[in-house]
DSSP file (Angstrom, degrees, kcal/mol; ACC not computed):
  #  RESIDUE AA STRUCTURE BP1 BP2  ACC     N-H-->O    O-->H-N    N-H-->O    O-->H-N    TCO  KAPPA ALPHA  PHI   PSI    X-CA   Y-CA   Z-CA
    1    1 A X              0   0    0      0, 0.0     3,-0.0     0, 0.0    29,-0.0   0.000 360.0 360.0 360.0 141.0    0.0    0.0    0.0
    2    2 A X        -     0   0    0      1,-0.1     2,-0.7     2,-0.0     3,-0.1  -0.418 360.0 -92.1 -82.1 171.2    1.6    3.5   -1.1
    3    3 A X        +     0   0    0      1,-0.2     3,-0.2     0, 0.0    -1,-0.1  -0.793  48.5 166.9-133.0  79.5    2.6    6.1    1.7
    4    4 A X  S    S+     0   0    0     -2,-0.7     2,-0.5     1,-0.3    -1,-0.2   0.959  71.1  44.5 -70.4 -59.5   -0.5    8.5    2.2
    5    5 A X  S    S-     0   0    0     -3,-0.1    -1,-0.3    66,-0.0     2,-0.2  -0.884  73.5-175.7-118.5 153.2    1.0    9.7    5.2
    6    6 A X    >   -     0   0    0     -2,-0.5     3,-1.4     1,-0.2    19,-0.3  -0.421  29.5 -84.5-111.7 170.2    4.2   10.6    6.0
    7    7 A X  T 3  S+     0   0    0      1,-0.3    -1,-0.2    -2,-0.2    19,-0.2  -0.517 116.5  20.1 -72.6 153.1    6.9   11.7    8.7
    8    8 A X  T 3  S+     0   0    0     17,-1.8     2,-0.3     1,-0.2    -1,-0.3   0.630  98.1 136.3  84.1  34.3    7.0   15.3    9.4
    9    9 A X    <   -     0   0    0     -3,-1.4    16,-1.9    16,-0.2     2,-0.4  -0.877  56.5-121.7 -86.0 143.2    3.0   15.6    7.8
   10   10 A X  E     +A   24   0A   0     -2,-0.3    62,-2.6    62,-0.2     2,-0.3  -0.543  48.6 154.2 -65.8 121.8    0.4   17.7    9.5
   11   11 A X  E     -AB  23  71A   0     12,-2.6    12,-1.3    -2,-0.4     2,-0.3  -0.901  30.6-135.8-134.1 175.5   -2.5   15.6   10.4
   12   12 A X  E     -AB  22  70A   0     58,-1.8    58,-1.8    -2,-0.3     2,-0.3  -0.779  29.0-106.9-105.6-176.8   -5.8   15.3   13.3
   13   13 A X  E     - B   0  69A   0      8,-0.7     7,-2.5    -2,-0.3    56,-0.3  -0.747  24.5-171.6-114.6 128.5   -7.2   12.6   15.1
   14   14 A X        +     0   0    0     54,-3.2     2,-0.3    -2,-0.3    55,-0.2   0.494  65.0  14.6 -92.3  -3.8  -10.3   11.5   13.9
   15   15 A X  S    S+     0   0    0     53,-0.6     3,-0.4     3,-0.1     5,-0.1  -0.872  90.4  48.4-149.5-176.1  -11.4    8.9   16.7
   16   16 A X  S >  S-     0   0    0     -2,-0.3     3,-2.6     1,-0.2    -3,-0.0   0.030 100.4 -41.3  54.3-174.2  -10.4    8.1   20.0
   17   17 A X  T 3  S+     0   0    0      1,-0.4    -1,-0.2     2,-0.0    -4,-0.0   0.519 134.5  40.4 -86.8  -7.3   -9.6    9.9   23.2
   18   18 A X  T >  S+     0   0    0     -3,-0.4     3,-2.1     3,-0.1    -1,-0.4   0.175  77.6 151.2 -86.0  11.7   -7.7   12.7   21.5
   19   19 A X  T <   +     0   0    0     -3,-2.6    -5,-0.2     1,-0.3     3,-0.1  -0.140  66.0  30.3 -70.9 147.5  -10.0   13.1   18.7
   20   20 A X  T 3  S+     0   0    0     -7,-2.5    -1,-0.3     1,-0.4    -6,-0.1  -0.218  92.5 130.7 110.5 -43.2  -10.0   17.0   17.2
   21   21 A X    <   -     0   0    0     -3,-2.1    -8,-0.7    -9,-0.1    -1,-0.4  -0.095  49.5-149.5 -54.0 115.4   -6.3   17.0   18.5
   22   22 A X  E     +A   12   0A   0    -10,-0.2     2,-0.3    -3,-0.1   -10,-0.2  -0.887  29.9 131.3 -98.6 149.1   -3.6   18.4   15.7
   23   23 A X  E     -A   11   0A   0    -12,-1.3   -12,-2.6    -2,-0.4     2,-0.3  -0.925  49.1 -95.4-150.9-174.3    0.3   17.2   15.2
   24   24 A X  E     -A   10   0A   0     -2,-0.3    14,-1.2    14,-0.2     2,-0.4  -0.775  36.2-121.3-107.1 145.5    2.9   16.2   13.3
   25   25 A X  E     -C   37   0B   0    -16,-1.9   -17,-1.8    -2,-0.3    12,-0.3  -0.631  19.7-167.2 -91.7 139.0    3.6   13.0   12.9
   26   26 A X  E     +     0   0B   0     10,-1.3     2,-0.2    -2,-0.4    11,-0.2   0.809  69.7   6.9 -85.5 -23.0    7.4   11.9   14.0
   27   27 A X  E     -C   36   0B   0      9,-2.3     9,-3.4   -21,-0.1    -1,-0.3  -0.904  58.1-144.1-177.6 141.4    7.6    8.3   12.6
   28   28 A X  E     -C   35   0B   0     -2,-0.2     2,-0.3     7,-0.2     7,-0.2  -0.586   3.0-166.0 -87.2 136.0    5.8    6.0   10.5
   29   29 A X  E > > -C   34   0B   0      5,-2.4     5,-1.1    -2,-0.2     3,-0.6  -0.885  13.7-177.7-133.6 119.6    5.6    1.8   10.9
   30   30 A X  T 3 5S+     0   0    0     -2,-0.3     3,-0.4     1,-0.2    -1,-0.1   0.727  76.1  61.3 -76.1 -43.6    4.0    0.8    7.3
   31   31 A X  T 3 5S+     0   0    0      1,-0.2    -1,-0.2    -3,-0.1    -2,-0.0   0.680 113.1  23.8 -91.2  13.6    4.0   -2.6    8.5
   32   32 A X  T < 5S-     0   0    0     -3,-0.6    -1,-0.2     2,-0.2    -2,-0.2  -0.045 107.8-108.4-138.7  26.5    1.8   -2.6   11.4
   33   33 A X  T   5S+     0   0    0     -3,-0.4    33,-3.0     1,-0.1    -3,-0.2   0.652  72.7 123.3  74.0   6.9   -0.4    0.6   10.5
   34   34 A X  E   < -CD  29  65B   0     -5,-1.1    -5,-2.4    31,-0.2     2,-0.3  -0.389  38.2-174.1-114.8 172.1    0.7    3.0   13.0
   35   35 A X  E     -CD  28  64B   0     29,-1.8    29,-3.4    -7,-0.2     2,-0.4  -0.964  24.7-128.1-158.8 138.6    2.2    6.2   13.3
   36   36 A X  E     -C   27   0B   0     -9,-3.4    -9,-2.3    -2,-0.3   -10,-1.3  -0.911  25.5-169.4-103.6 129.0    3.5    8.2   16.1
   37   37 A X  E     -C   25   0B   0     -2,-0.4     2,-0.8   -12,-0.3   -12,-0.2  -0.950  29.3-106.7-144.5  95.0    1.9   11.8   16.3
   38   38 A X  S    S+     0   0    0    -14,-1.2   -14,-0.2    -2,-0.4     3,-0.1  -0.125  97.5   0.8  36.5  11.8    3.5   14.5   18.8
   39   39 A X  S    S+     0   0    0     -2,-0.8     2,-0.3     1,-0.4    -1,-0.2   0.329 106.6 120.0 102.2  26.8    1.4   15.3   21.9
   40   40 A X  S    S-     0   0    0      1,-0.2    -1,-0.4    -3,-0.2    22,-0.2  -0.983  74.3  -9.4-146.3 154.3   -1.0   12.9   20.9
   41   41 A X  S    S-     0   0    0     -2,-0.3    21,-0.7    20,-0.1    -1,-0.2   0.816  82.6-177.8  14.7  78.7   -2.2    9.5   22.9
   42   42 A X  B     -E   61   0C   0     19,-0.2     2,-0.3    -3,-0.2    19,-0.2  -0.630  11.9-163.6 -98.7 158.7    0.4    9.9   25.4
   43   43 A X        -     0   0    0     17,-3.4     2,-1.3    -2,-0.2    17,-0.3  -0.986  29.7-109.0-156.6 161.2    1.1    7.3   28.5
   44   44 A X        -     0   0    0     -2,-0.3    15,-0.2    15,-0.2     2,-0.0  -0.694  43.2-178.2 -88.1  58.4    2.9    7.3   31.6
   45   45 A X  E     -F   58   0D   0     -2,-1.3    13,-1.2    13,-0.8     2,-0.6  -0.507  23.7-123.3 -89.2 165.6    6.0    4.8   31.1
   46   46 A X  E     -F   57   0D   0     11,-0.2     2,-0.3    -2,-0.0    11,-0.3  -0.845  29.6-172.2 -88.8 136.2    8.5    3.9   33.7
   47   47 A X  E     -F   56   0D   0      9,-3.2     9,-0.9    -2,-0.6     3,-0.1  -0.946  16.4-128.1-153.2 176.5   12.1    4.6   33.2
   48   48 A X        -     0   0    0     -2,-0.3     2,-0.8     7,-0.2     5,-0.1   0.087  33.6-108.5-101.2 175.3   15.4    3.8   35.0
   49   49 A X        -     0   0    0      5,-0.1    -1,-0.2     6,-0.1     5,-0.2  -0.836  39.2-175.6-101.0 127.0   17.5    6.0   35.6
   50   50 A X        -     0   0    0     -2,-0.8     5,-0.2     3,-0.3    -1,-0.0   0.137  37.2 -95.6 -70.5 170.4   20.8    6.0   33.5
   51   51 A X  S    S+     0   0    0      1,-0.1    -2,-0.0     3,-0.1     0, 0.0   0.963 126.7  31.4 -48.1 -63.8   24.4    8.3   33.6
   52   52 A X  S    S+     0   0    0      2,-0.0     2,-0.3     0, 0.0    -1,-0.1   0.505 122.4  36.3-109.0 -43.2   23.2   10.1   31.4
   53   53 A X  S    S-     0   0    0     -5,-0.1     2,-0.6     0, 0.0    -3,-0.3  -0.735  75.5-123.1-116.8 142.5   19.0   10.5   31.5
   54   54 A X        -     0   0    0     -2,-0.3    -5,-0.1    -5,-0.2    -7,-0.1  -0.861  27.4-127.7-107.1 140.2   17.2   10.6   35.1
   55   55 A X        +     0   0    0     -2,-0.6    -7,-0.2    -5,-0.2     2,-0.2   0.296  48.3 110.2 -58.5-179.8   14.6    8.1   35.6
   56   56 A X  E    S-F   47   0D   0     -9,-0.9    -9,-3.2     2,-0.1     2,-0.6  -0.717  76.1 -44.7 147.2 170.6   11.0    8.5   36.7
   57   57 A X  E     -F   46   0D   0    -11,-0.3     2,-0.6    -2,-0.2   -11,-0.2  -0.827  69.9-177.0 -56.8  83.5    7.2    8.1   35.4
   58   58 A X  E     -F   45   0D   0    -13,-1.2   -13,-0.8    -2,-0.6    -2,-0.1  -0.911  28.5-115.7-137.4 167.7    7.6   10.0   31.9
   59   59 A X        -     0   0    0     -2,-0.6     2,-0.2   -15,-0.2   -15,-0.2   0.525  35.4-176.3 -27.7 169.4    5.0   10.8   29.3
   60   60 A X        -     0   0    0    -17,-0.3   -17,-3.4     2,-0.0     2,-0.8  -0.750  28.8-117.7 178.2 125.5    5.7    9.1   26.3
   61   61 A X  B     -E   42   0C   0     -2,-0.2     2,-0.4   -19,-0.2   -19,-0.2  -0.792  33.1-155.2-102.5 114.2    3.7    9.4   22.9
   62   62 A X        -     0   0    0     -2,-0.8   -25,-0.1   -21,-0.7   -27,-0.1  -0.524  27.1 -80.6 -45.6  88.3    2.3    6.0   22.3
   63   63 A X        -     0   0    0     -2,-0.4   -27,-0.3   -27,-0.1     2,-0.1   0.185  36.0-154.4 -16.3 111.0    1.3    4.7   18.3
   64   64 A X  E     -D   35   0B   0    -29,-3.4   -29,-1.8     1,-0.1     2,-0.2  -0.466  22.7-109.3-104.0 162.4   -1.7    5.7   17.0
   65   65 A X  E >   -D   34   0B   0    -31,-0.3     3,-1.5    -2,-0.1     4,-0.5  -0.551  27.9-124.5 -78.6 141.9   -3.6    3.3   14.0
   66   66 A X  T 3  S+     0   0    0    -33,-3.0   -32,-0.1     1,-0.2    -1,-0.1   0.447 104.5  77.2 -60.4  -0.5   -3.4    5.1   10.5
   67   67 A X  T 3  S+     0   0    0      1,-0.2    -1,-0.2   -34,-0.2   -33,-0.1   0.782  85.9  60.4 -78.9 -45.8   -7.0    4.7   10.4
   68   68 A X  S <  S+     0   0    0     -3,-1.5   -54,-3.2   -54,-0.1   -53,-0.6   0.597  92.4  72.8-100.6  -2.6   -7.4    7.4   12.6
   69   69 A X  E     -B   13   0A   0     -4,-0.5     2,-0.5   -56,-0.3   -56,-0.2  -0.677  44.7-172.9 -31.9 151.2   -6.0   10.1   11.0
   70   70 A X  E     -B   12   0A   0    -58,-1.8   -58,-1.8    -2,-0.3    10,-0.1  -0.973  28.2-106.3-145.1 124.5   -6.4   12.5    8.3
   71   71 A X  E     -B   11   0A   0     -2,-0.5     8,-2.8   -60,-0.2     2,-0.7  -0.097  21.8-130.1 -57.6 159.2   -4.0   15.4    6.6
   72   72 A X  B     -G   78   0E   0    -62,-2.6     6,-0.2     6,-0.2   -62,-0.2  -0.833  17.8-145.6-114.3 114.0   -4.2   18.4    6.9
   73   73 A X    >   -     0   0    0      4,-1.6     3,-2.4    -2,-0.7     6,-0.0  -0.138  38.6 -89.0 -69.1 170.6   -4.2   20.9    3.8
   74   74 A X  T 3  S+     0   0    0      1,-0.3    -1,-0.2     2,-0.1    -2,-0.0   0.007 123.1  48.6 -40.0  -1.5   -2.9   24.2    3.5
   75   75 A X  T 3  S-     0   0    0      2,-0.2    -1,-0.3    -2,-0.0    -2,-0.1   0.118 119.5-103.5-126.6  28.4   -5.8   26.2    4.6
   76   76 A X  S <  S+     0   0    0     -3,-2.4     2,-0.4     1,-0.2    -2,-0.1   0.440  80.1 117.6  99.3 -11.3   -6.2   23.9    7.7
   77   77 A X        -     0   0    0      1,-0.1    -4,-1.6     2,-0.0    -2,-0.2  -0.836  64.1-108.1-120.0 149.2   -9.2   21.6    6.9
   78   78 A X  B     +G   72   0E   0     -2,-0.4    -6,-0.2    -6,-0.2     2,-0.2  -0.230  46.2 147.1 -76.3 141.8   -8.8   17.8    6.7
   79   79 A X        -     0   0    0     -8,-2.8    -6,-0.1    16,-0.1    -8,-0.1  -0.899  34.0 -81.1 179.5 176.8   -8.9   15.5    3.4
   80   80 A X        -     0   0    0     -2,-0.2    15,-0.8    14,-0.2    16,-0.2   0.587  30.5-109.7 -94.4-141.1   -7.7   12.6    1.6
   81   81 A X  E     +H   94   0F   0     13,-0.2    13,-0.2    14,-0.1    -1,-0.1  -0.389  27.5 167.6-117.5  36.4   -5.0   11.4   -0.4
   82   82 A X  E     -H   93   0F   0     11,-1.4    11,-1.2    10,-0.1     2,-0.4   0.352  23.7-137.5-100.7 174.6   -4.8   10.6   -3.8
   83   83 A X  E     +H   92   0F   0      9,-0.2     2,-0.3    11,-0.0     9,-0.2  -0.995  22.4 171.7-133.6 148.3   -1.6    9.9   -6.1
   84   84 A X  E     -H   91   0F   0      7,-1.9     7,-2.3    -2,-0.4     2,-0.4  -0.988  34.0-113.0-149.6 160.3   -1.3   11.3   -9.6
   85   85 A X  E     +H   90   0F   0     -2,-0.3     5,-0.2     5,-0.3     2,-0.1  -0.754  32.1 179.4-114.5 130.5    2.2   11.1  -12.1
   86   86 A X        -     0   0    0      3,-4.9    -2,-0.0    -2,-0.4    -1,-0.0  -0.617  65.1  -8.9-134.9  82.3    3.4   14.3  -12.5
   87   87 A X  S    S-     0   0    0     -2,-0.1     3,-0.1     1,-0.1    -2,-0.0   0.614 128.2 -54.4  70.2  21.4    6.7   14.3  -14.9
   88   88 A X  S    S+     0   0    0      1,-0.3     2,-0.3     0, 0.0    -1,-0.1   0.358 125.7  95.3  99.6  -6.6    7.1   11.0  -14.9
   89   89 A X  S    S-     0   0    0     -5,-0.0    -3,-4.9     0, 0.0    -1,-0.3  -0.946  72.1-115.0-132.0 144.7    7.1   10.8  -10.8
   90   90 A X  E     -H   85   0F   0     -2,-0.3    -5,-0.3    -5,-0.2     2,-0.2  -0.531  35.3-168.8 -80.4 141.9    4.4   10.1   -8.8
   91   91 A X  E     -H   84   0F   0     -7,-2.3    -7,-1.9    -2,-0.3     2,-0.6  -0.763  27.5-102.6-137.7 174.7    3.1   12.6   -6.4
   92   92 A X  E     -H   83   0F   0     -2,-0.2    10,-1.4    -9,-0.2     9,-0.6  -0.946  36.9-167.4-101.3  94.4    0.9   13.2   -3.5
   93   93 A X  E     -HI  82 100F   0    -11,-1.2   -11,-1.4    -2,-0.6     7,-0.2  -0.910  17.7-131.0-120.3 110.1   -2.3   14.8   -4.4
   94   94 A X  E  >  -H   81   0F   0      5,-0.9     4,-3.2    -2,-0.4   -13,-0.2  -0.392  16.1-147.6 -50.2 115.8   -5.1   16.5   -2.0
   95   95 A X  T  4 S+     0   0    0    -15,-0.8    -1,-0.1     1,-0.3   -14,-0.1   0.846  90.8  43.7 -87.8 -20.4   -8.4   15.2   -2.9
   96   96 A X  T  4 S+     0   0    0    -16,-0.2    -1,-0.3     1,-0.1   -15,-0.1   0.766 127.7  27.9 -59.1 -44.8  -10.5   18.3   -2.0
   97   97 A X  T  4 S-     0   0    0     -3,-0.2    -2,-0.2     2,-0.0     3,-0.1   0.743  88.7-130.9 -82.9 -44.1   -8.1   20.8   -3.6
   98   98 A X     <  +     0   0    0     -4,-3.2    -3,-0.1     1,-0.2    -2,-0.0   0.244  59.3 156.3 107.6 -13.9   -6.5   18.8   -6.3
   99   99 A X        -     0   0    0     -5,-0.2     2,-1.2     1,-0.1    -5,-0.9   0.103  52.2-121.2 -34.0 142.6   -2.9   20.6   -4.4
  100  100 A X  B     -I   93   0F   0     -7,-0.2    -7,-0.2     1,-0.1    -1,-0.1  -0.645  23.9-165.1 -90.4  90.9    0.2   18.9   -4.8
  101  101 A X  S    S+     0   0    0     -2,-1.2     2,-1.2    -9,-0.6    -8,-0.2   0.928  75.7  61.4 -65.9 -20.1    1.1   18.3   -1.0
  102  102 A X              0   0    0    -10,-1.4    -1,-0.2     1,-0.2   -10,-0.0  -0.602 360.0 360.0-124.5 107.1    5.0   17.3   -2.0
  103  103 A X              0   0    0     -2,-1.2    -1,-0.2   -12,-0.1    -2,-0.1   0.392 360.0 360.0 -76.4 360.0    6.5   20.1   -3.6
């Protein structure tokens, strides 16, 4: 399946306990559907304390399903994804605007 969304894209949450919530996403896993989003479905891990790092209960943003997100266009309102060949290379096309989202 092609790569709708990407690292460093602006998206919200459509479901779950953040839904309405915007970020950017920091990293993609293509093979299990998830994406890790900024500030978003965060949790409480423990961890120990190191040389270097101090330990403790912290936050930690958790993998969200690809399901539940949607980009975000250039004037701010959500929509989908399309691909279209543009010079011989394939691109990343906004289906509400018809925008080329990778310039």
């Amino acid at each position: 399946m092609p790569a709708k969304l990407r690292k460093g894209d602006e998206v919200i949450v459509l479901a779950g306990k953040d839904k309405g919530k915007k970020g950017t996403i920091t990293s993609v896993a293509p093979k299990t559907g998830k994406a890790v989003v900024d500030g978003i479905n965060m949790a409480i891990r423990h961890e120990r304390q190191t040389q270097t790092t101090q330990g403790g209960r912290l936050p930690k943003a958790m993998p969200i399903d690809l399901s539940n997100l949607s980009l975000m266009d250039k004037n701010g309102k959500t929509t989908r994804v399309g691909f279209k060949v543009e010079d011989g290379k394939k691109v990343r096309v906004a289906k509400t605007t018809g925008d080329v989202i990778d310039a």
